[in-house]
C-alpha positions as CSV (number, residue, x, y, z in Angstrom):
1,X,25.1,2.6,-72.4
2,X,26.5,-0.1,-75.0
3,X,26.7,-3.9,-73.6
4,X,30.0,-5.5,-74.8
5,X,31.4,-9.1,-73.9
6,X,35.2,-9.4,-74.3
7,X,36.2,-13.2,-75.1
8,X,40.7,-14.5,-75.5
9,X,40.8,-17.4,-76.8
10,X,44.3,-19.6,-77.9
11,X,45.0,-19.8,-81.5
12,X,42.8,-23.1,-82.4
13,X,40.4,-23.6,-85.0
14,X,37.9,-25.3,-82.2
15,X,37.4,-22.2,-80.6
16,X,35.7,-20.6,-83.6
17,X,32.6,-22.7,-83.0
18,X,32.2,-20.6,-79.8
19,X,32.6,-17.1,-81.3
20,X,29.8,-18.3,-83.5
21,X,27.4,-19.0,-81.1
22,X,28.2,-15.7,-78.7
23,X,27.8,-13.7,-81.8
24,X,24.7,-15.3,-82.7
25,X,22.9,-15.0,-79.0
26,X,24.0,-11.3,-79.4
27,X,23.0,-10.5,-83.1
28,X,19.6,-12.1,-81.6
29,X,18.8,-10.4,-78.9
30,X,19.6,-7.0,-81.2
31,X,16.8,-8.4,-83.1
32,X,18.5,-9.0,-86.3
33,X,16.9,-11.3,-88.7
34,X,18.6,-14.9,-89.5
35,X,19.5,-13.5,-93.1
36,X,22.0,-10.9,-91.1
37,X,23.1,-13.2,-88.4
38,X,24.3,-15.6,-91.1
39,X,26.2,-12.7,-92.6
40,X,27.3,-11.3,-89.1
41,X,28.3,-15.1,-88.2
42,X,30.5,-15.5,-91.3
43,X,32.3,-12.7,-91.3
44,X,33.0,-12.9,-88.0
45,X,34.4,-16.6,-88.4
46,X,36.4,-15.2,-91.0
47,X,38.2,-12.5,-89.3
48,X,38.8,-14.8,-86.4
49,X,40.4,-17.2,-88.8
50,X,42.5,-14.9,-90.3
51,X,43.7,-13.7,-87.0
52,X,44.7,-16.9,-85.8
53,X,46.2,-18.2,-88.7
54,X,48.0,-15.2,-91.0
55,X,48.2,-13.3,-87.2
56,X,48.9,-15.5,-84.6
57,X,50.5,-18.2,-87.3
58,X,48.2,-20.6,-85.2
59,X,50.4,-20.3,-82.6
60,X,48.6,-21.8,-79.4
61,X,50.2,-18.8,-77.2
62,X,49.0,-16.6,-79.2
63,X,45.4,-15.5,-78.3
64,X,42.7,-13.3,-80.5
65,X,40.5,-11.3,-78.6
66,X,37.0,-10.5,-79.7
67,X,35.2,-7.9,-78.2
68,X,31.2,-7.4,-79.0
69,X,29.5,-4.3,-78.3
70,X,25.6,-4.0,-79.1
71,X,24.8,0.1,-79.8
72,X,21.5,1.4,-80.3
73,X,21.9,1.1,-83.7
74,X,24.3,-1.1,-85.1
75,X,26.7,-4.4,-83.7
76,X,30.4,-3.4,-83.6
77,X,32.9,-6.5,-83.6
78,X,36.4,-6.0,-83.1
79,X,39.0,-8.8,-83.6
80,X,42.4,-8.9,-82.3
81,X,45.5,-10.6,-82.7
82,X,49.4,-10.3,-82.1
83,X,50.6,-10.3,-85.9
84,X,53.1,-7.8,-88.0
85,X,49.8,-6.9,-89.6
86,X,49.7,-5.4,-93.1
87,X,49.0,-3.0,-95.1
88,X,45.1,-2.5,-96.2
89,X,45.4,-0.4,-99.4
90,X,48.4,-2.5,-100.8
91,X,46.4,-5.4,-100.5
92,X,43.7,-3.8,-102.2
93,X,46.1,-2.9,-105.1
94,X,46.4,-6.8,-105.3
95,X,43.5,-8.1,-104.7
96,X,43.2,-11.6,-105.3
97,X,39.9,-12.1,-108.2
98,X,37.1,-13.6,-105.7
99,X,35.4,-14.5,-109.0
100,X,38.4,-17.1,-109.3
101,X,36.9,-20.3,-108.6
102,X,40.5,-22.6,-109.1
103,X,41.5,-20.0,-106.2
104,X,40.3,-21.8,-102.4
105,X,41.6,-19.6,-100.9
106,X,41.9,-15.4,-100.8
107,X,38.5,-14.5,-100.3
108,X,38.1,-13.7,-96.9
109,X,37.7,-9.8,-97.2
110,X,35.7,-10.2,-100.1
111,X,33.5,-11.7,-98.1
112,X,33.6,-9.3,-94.7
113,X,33.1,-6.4,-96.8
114,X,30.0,-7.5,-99.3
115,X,28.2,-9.0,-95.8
116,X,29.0,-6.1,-93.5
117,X,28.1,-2.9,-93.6
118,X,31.6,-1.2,-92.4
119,X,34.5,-2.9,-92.6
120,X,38.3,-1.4,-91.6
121,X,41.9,-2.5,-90.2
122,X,44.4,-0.7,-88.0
123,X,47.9,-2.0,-86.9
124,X,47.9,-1.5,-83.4
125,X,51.2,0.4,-81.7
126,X,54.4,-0.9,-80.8
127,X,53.6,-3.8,-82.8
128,X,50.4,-5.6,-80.7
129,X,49.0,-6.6,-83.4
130,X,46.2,-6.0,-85.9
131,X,43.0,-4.9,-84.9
132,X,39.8,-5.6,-87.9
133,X,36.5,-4.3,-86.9
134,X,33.1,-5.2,-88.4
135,X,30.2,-3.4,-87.9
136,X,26.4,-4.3,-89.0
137,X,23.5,-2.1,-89.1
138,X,20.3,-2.7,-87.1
139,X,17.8,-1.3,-89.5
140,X,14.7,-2.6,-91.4
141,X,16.2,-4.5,-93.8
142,X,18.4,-6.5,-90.8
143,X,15.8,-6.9,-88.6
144,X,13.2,-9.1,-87.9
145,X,9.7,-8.5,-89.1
146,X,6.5,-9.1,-86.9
């Protein structure tokens, strides 16, 4: 049976720091090596941030719920928020260039999709939000070696 841990937390940019660090504690106990957890940790800060801000519009009543759930095989992160959401293959049609450097911001599935290995977005019904979920291989290249 998979172990998951559900966390809510309010719309606030000082809540990410503890996403990071339950992310981290499970990416290590799967064994992952600190190359991976990096990865896992920053795409994982990313989606959170975009859930609170372009979901939530960092609205403190507003929470985003992550839910982490260790499988055999793989880490599976789901982030949630309460936004319209949006439409995934539009954006990709306008893709901002992550290769533009005068650009700060934009970058933030870029990033989620060239550090994870899975990567996908689903409006949830009746409008409850947007649900992103990250997943991450535990194989030999992710692992730690002995």
């Amino acid at each position: 049976m998979a172990e998951s841990i559900s966390v809510r937390f309010p719309s606030d940019y000082k809540y990410l720091n503890l996403i990071d660090l339950v992310c981290g504690e499970f990416a290590e106990d799967m064994d992952f090596s600190d190359e991976a957890i990096n990865k896992i940790s920053i795409s994982v800060i990313e989606a959170c941030t975009n859930a609170l801000e372009h979901g939530n519009k960092c609205c403190p009543e507003k929470d985003v719920k992550v839910i982490l759930t260790m499988r055999p095989d793989r880490l599976v992160i789901e982030v949630q928020d309460h936004g319209a959401g949006f439409n995934f293959e539009d954006y990709l049609e306008h893709i901002p260039d992550p290769t533009d450097v005068s650009k700060q911001r934009g970058r933030g599935i870029f990033i989620m999709q060239n550090m994870m290995d899975s990567l996908s977005f689903e409006n949830l019904p009746d409008s409850a939000g947007m649900k992103v979920t990250l997943e991450k291989m535990l194989n030999k290249g992710n692992g730690r070696s002995n």
